[in-house]
Structures are given as structure tokens and as C-alpha cells.
N, C-alpha and C positions, 0 to 999 in steps of 0.2 A: 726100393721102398720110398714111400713120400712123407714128409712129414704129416701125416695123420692116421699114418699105419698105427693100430694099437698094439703096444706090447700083449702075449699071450699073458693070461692068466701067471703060468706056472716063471715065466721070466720077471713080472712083476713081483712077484713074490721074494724071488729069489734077491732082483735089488734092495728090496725093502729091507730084507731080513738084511743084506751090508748095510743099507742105512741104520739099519738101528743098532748097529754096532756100534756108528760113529757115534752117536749119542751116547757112549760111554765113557767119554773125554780121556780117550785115552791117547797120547800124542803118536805114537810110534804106529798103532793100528791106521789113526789117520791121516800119518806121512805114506802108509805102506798101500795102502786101498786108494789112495789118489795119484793120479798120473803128475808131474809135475804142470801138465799143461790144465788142469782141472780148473774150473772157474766154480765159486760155490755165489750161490745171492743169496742173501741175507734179509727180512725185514728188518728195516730200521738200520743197516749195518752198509746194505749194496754190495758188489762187487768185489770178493777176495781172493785169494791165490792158495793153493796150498801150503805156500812157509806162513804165508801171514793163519791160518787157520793155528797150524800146528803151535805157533808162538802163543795164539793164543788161549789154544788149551792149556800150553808150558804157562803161563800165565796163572790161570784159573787153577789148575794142581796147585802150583807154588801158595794159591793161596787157601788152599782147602774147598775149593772149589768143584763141585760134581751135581750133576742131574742127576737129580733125587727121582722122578717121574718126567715120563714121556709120552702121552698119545698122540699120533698121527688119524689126521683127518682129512678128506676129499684127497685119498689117494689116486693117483692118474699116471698115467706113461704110455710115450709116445716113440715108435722108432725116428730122429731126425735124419738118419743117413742109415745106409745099410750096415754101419757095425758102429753105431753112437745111438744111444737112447735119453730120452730127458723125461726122469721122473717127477711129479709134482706132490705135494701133499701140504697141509697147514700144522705145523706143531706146535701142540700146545705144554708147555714142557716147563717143572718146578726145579729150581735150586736148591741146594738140600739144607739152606738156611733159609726158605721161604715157607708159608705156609702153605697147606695141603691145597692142592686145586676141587674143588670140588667136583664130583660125576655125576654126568649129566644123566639122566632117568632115561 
């Protein structure tokens, strides 16, 4: 496969739905669902590991800290190798001490 093979529909879906697992900040789901080699990129954040991720959900917990809301947008996925895919998307996602995002019509 090359890198512009598109994910099938029903595989798409399928990582989507573990992504949005991860956005439940739960640390032990997101130690367990990433490889230790997993690189995650961040807007605004760049480049982190899986320990630094899970610290810093332990982080956010410790301080009451939870995603209240989460939509994902311009979702995408692409096979980069024959058994590694790289999924894309924009999320737009509130803290549950922020105010409500508004929806878009």
C-alpha cells in the first residue's frame, strides 16, 4: 500500500470510534490503546509520547478536569504502510468548566 491508499469506510469508522474513546480522559484507556512507540501531535502542544499524554490526563483528573463536549471535523485516513494508518480530523472540544461551544446550523 502507498501512502495515499484511503482507509475503507468501515476501518475509518472503526478508529474513529477508539479515538473518541480517548477523549474521555481517561488515563489507563489511554495508556492501554497506545503502543508505547505512538507519537500523538498536538495543535499548540507538538509532538508527545504516550507517558507524557497519560501524565497529562493524570494531571487534568487530579484536577477535575474532563471534556465536557467533542466534535470532530474534516475527518480523513490514510494507509502509511501496510499495517500503520494515519488518521486526521480537527476537534473542536469544550472543558467542562468552559462555556458551551456553540453549533454550527
Amino acid at each position: 500500500m502507498t501512502q495515499t491508499s484511503e482507509l475503507a469506510k468501515d476501518t475509518l469508522k472503526d478508529l474513529i470510534t477508539i479515538e473518541r474513546t480517548l477523549w474521555e480522559n481517561n488515563a489507563e484507556i489511554y495508556h492501554d490503546r497506545y503502543s508505547p512507540e505512538a507519537l500523538l501531535i498536538f495543535a499548540g502542544v507538538g509532538r508527545i509520547d504516550r507517558e507524557t499524554a497519560v501524565a497529562a490526563i493524570r494531571k487534568e483528573n487530579a484536577e477535575g478536569h474532563a471534556w465536557a463536549q467533542v466534535r470532530f471535523d474534516d475527518v480523513d485516513g490514510r494507509w502509511i504502510t501496510i499495517d500503520a494508518a494515519l488518521i486526521t480530523y480537527i476537534a473542536t472540544a469544550r472543558w467542562n468548566y468552559e462555556k458551551i461551544i456553540a453549533e454550527e446550523s
